[in-house]
PLY file of the C-alpha trace (Angstrom):
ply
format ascii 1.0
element vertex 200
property float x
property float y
property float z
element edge 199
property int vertex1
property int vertex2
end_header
-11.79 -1.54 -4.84
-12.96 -1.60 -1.63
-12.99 -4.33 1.42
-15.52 -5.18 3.28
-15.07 -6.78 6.69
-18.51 -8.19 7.86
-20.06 -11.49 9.20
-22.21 -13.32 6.34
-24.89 -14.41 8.88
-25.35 -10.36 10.64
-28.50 -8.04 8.57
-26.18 -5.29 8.77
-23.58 -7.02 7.18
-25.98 -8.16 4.60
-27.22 -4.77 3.65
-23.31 -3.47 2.39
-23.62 -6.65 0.08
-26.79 -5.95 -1.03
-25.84 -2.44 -1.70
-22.77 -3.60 -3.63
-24.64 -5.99 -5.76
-27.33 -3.94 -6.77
-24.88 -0.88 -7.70
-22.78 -3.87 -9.52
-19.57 -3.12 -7.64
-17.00 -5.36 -7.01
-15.47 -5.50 -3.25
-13.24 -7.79 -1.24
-15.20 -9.56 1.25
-13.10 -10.25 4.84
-15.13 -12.84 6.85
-15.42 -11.23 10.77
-17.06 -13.87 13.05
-18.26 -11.27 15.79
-20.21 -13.98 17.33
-16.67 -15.88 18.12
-15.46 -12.46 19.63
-12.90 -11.58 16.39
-14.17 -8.08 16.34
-12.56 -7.54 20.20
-9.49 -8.66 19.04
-6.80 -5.92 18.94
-6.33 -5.51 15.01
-9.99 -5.42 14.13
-10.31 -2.65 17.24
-7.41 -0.86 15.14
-9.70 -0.70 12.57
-13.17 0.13 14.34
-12.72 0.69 18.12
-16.40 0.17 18.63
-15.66 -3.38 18.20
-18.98 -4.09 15.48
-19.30 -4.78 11.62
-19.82 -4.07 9.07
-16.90 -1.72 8.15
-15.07 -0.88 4.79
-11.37 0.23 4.33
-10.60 1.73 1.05
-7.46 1.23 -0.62
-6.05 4.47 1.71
-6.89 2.85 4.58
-9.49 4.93 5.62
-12.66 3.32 7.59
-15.98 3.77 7.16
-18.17 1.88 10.40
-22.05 1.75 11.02
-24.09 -0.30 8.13
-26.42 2.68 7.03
-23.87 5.52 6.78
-21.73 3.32 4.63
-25.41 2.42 2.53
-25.48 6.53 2.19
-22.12 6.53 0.96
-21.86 3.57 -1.31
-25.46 4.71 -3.33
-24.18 8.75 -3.03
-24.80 9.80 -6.77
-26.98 6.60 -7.73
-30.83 6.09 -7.84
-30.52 4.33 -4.84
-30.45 7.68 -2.37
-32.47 10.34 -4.04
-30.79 13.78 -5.32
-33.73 15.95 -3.92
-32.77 16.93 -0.60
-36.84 16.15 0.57
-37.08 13.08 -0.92
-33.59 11.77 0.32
-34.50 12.78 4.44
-37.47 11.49 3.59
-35.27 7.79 3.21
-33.03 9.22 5.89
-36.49 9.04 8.36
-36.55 5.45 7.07
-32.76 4.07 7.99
-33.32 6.13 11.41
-36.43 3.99 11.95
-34.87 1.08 11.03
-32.26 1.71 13.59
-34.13 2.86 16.47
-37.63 0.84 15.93
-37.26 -1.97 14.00
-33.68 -3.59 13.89
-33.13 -3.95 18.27
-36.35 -6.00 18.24
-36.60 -7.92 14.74
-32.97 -8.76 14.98
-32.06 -8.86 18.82
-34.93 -11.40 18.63
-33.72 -13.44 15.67
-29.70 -13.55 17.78
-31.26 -14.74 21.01
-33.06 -17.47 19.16
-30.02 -18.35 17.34
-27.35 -17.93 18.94
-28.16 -18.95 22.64
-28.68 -21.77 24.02
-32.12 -22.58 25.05
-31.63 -22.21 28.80
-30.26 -18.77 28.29
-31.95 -15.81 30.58
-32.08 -13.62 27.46
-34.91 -15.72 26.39
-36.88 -14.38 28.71
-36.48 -10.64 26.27
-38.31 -12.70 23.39
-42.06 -11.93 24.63
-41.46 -8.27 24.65
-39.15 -8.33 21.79
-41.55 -10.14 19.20
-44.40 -7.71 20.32
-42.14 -4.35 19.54
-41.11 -5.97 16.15
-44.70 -6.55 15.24
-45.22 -2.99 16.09
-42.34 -1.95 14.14
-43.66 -4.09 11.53
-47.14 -2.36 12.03
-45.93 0.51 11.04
-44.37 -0.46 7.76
-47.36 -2.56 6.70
-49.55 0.90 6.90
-47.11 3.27 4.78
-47.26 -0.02 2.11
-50.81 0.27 1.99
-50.69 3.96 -0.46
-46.21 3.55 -1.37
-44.44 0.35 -3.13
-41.35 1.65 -1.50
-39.56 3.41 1.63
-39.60 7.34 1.62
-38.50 7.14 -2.54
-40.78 6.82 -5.42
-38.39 3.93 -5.91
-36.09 1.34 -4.14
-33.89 3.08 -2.17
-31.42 2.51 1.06
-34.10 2.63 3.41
-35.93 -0.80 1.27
-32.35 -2.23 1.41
-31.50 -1.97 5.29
-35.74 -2.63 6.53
-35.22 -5.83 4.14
-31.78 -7.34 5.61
-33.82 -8.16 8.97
-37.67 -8.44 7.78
-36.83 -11.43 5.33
-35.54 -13.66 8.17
-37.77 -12.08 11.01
-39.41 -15.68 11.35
-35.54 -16.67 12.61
-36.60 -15.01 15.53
-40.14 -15.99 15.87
-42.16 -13.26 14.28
-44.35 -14.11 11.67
-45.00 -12.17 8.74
-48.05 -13.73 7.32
-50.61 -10.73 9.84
-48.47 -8.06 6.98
-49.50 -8.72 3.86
-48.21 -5.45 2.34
-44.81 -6.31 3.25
-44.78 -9.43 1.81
-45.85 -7.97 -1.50
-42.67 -5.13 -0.56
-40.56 -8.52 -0.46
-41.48 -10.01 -3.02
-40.41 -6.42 -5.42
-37.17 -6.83 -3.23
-36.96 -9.87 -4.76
-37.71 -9.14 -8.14
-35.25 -6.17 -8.22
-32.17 -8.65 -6.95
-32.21 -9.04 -3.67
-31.35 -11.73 -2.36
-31.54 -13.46 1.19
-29.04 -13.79 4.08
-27.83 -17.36 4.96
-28.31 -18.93 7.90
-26.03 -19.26 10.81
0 1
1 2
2 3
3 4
4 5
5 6
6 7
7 8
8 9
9 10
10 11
11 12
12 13
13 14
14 15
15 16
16 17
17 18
18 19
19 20
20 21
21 22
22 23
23 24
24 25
25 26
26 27
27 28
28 29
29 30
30 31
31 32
32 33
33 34
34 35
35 36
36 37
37 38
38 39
39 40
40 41
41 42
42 43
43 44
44 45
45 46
46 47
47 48
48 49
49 50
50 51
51 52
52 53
53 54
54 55
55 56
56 57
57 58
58 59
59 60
60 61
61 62
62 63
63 64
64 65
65 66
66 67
67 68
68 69
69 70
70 71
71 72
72 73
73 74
74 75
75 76
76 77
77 78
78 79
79 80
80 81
81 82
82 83
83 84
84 85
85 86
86 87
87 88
88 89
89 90
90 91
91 92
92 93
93 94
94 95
95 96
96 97
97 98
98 99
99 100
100 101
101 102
102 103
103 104
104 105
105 106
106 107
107 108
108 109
109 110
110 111
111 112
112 113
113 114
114 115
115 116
116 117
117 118
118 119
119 120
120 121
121 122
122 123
123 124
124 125
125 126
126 127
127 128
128 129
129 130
130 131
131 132
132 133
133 134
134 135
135 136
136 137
137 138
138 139
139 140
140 141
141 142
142 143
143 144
144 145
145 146
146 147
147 148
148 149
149 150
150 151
151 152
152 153
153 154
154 155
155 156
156 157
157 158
158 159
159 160
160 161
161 162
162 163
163 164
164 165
165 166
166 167
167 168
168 169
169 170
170 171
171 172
172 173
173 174
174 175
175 176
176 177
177 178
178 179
179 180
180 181
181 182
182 183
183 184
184 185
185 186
186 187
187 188
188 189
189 190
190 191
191 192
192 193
193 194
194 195
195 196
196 197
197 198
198 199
């Protein structure tokens, strides 16, 4: 058994529980409100001293931080990260993508229309952060035109963490309806059981 401490409402969060769910295995969920500063309190720093979830303790009490390493570990030996060493960096490119190009704008965007009230200066970031999303989102709309699915033959980690943020990107202002590939990709994500992230 595992526990997971996360925050319900956070896409990285929500990728460790889809993970879990599609794999079928059970975990102990620990509510974290980040949002209300828990994770700077001095027992969750304990835990992870970069003061973020998701993170999972096993029953040792060893931690595991960062949302796609602990994807790599939980689907290690599973269908879900491919055996072949090519095909498997080839869903590696994938999470580092998500990381780098897609999740600071997609989801940066969807907190600052959230989570901030509407006289906040970081709305001023939403402009340029909708048009690098839709890049972002350019970019996975083309590889959907000749693959179902991200860097596997199959649905993999890379389709779990690009889905925790692209299902909600409207919460953040960026419409999907320009990419219909992916909304055919979210719709299999769908159909294969996943499901989507409440609302704060």
């Amino acid at each position: 058994m595992i526990t997971v401490h996360g925050m319900s409402t956070s896409g990285n969060c929500h990728k460790v529980r889809l993970a879990l769910g599609l794999l079928d295995r059970p975990f102990h969920w620990v509510e974290v409100d980040s949002a209300a500063g828990q994770t700077r309190k001095p027992a969750f720093l304990a835990k992870n001293p970069n003061g973020r979830v998701p993170i999972i303790e096993r029953e040792d009490g060893s931690i595991l931080a960062e949302s796609n390493a602990i994807l790599c570990w939980l689907a290690d030996g599973s269908a879900l990260l491919p055996a072949d060493a090519w095909r498997r960096a080839q869903v590696l490119s994938w999470l580092f993508f998500e990381q780098y190009s897609h999740e600071p704008f997609v989801a940066v965007a969807r907190f600052i229309s959230l989570w901030t009230p509407p006289d906040s200066p970081r709305r001023g970031e939403l402009p340029r952060l909708r048009e690098r999303a839709v890049e972002a989102l350019g970019v996975m709309e083309r590889h959907l035109q000749d693959h179902a699915w991200f860097g596997a033959d199959q649905l993999s980690v890379a389709d779990i963490a690009l889905y925790a943020y692209t299902h909600c990107a409207a919460d953040g202002g960026i419409g999907l309806a320009p990419f219909p590939q992916v909304g055919d990709w979210l719709e299999r994500m769908i159909a294969a059981g996943a499901v989507a992230m409440p609302r704060p």
